[in-house]
C-alpha positions in Angstrom: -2.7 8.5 5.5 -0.2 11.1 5.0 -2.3 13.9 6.7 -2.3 11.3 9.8 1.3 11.2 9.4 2.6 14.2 9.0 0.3 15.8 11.5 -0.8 13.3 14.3 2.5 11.1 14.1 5.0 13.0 12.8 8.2 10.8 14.7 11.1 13.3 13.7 11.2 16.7 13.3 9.2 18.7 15.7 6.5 21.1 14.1 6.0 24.8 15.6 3.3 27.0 15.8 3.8 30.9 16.3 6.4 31.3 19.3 7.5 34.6 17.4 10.5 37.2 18.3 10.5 40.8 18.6 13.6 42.8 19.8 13.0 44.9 22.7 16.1 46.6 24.2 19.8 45.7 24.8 20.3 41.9 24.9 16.1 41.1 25.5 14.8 39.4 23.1 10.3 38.5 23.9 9.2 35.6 22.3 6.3 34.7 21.9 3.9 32.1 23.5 3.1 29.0 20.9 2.5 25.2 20.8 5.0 22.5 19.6 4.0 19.3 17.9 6.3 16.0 18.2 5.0 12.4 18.5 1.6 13.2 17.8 1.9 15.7 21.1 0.9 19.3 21.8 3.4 21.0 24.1 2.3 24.4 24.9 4.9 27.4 25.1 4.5 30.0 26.8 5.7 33.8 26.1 8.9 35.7 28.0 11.8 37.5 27.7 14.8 36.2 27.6 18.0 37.9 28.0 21.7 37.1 26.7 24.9 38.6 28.6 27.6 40.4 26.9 29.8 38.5 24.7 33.2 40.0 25.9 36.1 40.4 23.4 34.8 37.6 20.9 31.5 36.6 19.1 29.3 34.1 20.3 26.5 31.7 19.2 23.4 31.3 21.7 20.6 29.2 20.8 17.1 30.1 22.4 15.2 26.4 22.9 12.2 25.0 24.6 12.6 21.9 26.5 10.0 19.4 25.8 8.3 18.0 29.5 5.5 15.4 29.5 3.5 15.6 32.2 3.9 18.7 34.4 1.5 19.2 36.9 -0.2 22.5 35.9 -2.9 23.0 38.7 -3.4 21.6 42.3 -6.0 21.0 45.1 -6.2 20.1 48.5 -7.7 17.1 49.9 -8.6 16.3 53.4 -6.6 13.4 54.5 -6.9 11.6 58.3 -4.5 8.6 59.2 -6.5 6.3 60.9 -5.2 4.3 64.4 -4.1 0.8 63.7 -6.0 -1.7 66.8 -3.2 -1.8 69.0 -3.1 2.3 69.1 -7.3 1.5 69.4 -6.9 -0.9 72.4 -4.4 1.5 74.1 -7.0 4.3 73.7 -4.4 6.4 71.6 -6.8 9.6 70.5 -7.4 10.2 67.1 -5.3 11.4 64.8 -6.0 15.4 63.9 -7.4 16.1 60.2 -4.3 17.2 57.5 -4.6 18.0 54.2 -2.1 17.6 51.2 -1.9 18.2 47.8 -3.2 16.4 44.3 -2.6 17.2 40.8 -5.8 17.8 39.2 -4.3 18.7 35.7 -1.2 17.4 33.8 0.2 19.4 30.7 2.7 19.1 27.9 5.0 22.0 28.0 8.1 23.5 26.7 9.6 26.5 28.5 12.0 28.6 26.7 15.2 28.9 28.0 18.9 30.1 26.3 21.7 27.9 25.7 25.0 29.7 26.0 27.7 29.6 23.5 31.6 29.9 23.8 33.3 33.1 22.6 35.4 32.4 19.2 36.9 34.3 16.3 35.0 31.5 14.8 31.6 31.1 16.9 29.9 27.5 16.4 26.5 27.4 18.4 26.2 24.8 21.2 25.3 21.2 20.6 21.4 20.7 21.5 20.1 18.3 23.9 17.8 15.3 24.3 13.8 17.0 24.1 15.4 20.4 23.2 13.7 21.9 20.4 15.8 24.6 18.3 13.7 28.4 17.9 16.5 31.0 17.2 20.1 30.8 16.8 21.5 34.3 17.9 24.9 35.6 17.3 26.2 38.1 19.5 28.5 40.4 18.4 31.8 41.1 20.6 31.2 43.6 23.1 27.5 44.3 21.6 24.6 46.1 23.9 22.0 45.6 21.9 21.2 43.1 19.0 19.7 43.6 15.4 17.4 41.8 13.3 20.8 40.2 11.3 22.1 38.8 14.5 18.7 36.6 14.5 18.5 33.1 12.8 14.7 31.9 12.6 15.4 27.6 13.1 11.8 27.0 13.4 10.4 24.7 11.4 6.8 26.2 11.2 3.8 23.4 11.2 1.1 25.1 8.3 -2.4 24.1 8.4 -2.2 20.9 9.1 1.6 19.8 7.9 1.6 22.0 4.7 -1.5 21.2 3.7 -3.8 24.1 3.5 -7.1 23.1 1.8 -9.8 21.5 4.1 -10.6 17.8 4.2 -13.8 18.3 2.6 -12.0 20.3 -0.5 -9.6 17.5 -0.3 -11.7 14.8 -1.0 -13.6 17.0 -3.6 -11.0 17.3 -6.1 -9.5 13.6 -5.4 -13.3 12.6 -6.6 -12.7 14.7 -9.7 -9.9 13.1 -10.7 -10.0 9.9 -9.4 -9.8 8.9 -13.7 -6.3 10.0 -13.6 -5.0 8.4 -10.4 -2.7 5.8 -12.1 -3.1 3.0 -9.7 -6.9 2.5 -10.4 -6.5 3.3 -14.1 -3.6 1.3 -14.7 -3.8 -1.9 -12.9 -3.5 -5.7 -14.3 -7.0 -6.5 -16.6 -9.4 -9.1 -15.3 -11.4 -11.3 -17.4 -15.2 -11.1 -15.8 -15.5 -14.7 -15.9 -15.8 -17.0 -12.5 -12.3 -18.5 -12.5 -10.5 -15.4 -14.6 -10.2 -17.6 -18.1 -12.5 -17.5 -21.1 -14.2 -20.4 -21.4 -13.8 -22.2 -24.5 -14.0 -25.0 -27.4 -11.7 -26.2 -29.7 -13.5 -28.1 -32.3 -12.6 -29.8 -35.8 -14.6 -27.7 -38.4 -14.5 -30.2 -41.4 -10.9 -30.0 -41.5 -10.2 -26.6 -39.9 -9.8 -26.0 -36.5 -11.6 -23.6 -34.9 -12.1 -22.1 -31.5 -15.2 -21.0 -30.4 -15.7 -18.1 -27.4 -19.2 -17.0 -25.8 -20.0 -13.8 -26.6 -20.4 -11.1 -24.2 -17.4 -11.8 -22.4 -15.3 -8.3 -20.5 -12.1 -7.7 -19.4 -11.7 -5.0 -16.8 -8.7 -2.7 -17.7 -8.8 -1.0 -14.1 -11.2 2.3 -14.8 -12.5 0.5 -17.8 -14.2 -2.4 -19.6 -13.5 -3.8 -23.2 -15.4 -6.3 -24.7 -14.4 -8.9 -26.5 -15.8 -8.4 -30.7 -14.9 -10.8 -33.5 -14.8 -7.5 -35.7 -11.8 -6.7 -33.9 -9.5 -9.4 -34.7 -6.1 -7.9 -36.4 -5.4 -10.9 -38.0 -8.1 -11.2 -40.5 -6.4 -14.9 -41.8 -7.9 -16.4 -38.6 -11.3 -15.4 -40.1 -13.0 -14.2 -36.8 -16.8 -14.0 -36.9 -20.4 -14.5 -34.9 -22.1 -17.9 -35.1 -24.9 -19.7 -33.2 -24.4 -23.5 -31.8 -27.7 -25.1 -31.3 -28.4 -28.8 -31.5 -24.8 -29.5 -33.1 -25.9 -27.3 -36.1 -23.9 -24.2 -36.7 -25.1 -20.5 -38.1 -23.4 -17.9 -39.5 -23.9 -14.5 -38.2 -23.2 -11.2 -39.6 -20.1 -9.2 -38.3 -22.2 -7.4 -35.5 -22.2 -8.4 -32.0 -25.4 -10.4 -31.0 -27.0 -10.1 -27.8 -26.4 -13.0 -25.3 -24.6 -13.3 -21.5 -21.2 -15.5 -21.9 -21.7 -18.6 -21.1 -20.0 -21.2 -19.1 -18.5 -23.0 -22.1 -18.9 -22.3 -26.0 -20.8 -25.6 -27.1 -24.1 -23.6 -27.6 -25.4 -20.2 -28.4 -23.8 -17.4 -29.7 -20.1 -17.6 -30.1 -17.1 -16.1 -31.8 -15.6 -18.0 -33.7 -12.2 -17.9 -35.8 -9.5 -20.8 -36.9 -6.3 -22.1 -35.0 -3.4 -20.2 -36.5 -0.9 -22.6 -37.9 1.8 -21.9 -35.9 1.7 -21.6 -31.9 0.0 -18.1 -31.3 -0.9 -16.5 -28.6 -3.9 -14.4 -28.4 -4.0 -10.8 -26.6 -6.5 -7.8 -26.2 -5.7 -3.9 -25.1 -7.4 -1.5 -23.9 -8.4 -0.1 -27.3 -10.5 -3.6 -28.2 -7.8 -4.8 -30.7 -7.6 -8.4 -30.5 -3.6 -9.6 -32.0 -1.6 -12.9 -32.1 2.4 -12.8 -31.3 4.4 -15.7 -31.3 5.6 -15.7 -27.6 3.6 -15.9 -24.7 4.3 -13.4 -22.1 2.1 -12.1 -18.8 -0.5 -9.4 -19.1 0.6 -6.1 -18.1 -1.4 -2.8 -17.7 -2.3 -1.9 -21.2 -2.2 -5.9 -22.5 -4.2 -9.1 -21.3 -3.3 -12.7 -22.4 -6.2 -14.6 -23.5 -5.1 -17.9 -24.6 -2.1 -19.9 -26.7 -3.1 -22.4 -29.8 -0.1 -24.8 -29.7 0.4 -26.3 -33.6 2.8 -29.5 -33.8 3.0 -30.4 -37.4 -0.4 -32.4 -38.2 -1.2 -33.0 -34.6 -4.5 -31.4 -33.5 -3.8 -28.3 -31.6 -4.3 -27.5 -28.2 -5.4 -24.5 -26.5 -4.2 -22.9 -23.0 -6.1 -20.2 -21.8 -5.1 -18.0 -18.9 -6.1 -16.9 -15.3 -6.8 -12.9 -14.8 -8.0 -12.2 -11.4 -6.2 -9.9 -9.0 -6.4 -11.2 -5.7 -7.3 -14.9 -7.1 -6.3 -18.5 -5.7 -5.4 -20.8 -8.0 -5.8 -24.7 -7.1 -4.0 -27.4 -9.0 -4.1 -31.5 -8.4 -3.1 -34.9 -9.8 -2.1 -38.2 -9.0 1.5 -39.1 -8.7 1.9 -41.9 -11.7 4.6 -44.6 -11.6 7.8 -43.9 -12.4 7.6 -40.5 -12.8 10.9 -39.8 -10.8 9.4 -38.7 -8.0 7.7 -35.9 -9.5 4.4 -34.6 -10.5 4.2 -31.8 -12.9 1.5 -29.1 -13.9 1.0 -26.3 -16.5 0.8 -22.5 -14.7 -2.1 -20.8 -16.0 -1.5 -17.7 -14.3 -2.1 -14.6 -16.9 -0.7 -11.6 -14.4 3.0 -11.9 -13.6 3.6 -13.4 -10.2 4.2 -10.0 -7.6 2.8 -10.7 -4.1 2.6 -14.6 -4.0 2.3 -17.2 -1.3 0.8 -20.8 -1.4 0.6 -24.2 0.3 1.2 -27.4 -1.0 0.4 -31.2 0.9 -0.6 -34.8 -0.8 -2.4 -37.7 0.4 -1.6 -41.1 0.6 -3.2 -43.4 -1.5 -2.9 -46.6 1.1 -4.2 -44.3 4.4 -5.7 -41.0 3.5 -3.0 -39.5 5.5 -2.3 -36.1 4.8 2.0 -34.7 4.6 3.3 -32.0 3.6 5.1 -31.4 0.4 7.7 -28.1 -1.1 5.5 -25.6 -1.9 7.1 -25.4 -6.1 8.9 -22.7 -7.7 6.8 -21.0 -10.1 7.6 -19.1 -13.2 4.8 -17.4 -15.9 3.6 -20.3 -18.4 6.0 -22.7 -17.0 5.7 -26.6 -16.6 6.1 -26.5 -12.5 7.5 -29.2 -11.0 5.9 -30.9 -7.8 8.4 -32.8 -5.3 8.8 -35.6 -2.4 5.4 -37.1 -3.5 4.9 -41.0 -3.1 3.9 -42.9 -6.5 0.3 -43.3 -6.3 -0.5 -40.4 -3.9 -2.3 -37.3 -4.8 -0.9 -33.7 -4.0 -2.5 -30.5 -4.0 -0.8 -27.3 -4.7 -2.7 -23.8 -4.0 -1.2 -20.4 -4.9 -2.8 -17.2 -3.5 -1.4 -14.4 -5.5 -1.6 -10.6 -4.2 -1.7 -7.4 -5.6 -2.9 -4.1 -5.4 -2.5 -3.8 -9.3 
């Protein structure tokens, strides 16, 4: 894209190939012929001599430009032409008219002749202001009373277009050498983590284990950290209190496993098969893994980032069984979210945001249906927030509204 730029579309500062000087004598200066690039253009230049007068008395500034011209008719022809009569000059037996010919334009080129633009004799010489479509070569300073010029008195202005804007390696060697380091290109190595699951959260069951709580994941499950993919392992819990291990669900019976990762594809929940299990901290924890495999609990809940991907959140109120939020990881994902307005509910309807990557590039719809018709309105779209209760508006007790988020981003 910036090759394209820089060379086909470069919108600013016009690019120039050779047009080189050489003094020859007294005030002649030959330049050479050349191309200039502007607006993805080619305007061809071509080689003379130009010659400066005499600056009596005081210096002076001359610039030596080319004039961009779209259009100029390089090369002609000449076609026959023969005005035919019109019927009244047919009825009055006018005689034909004789054969002319005129001339086309066959061919149409960009150019840019050279030309010099004059300065004003000063003790102080300040060169002339350029044009519209003039395009700066040399600035020349011409000494008071001088009959010939030296190399000092010439200022190269040119701004020289290199193989192809700077860039002098060919596309293929380009390409090459992106492929061998495309592992260190930070936007593909860096980006947000994705859980490999169909909706972006790990499935789940939270289960009373004869007085403990536990929560119980399929095995096999992988998060994508951009370049790279780390499975989650029970073996690498931090927290060894939570007493993370293997087990196998089959028929409501439960097996222990040893601490090494059985075989098995995740599943869509965790009431059977292979599972990892560990217990419900007994405070509100929530659950994240890196890029390294470690998986840690920190009291706060806050949005995956690069290096960091929320799994889930075991809420603990006193006695009360817990309850478990887990988290939506997809880049590029749309996230649906519904429910019936209840009665007296103030005229809003409320839902838990289960998005795990902070919100960047988001946009959404929102609309409810009336419960007595099936007619369809439209409603706010809400305000969202990471792991925030958002709050739904202008919905009718009894109807149900339906809020989708779409969220963006090339991380």
């Amino acid at each position: 894209e910036q090759i394209t730029l820089d060379f086909l579309t470069n919108a600013e500062i016009p690019e120039i190939v050779d047009c080189d000087y050489a003094l020859t004598n007294g005030l002649n200066i030959q330049i050479d012929s050349g191309r200039i690039y502007r607006y993805g253009l080619q305007y061809e230049v071509a080689g003379q001599t130009v010659t400066l007068s005499p600056a009596a008395n005081q210096a002076r500034i001359d610039l030596i430009i080319a004039t961009l011209s779209n259009n100029v008719t390089a090369n002609l022809e000449f076609l026959a032409f023969q005005r035919l009569r019109s019927e009244q000059e047919f009825i009055n037996t006018l005689p034909p008219y004789p054969p002319t010919q005129f001339q086309r334009a066959t061919e149409k080129h960009n150019l840019a002749p050279i030309s010099v633009k004059t300065g004003i004799p000063s003790a102080n010489p300040a060169p002339p202001v350029l044009g519209v479509n003039e395009v700066l070569l040399y600035s020349v300073t011409v000494p008071a009373d001088a009959v010939s010029l030296e190399n000092s008195d010439v200022l190269d202005s040119r701004k020289t277009a290199s193989n192809i804007s700077g860039i002098n390696e060919s596309i293929a060697s380009l390409l090459a050498r992106l492929t061998a380091v495309e592992d260190k290109i930070l936007v593909l190595k860096y980006r947000y983590p994705s859980i490999l699951t169909g909706d972006g959260k790990i499935p789940f069951n939270l289960t009373d284990n004869n007085g403990t709580w536990v929560v119980d994941i399929p095995v096999g499950i992988d998060v994508q950290f951009g370049d790279g993919f780390v499975r989650i392992k029970a073996e690498n819990f931090q927290d060894s209190s939570v007493n993370a291990q293997y087990v196998n669900i089959s028929n409501g019976g439960v097996q222990y496993l040893p601490l090494v990762e059985p075989t098995g594809a995740p599943t869509a929940n965790a009431t059977s098969g292979n599972e990892i299990r560990f217990n419900v901290p007994a405070t509100t924890k929530t659950l994240y893994l890196n890029r390294e495999g470690e998986l840690f609990f920190r009291d706060a809940a806050q949005p995956s980032n690069p290096t960091e991907c929320i799994l889930m959140q075991s809420i603990r109120s006193g006695s009360n069984p817990p309850t478990v939020k887990t988290y939506r990881n997809l880049r590029n994902s749309i996230a649906d979210y519904s429910k019936t307005k209840l009665a007296g509910n103030a005229g809003t309807g409320q839902f838990e945001l289960d998005l795990g990557v902070p919100v960047g590039v988001l946009y959404g719809n929102a609309y409810a249906v009336r419960a007595s018709n099936n007619d369809v309105y439209n409603i706010p779209v809400p305000l969202v927030n990471f792991d925030s209760t958002i709050t739904v508006t202008n919905v009718t007790d009894g109807d149900k509204w339906f809020v989708r988020l779409f969220v963006l981003s090339a991380l």
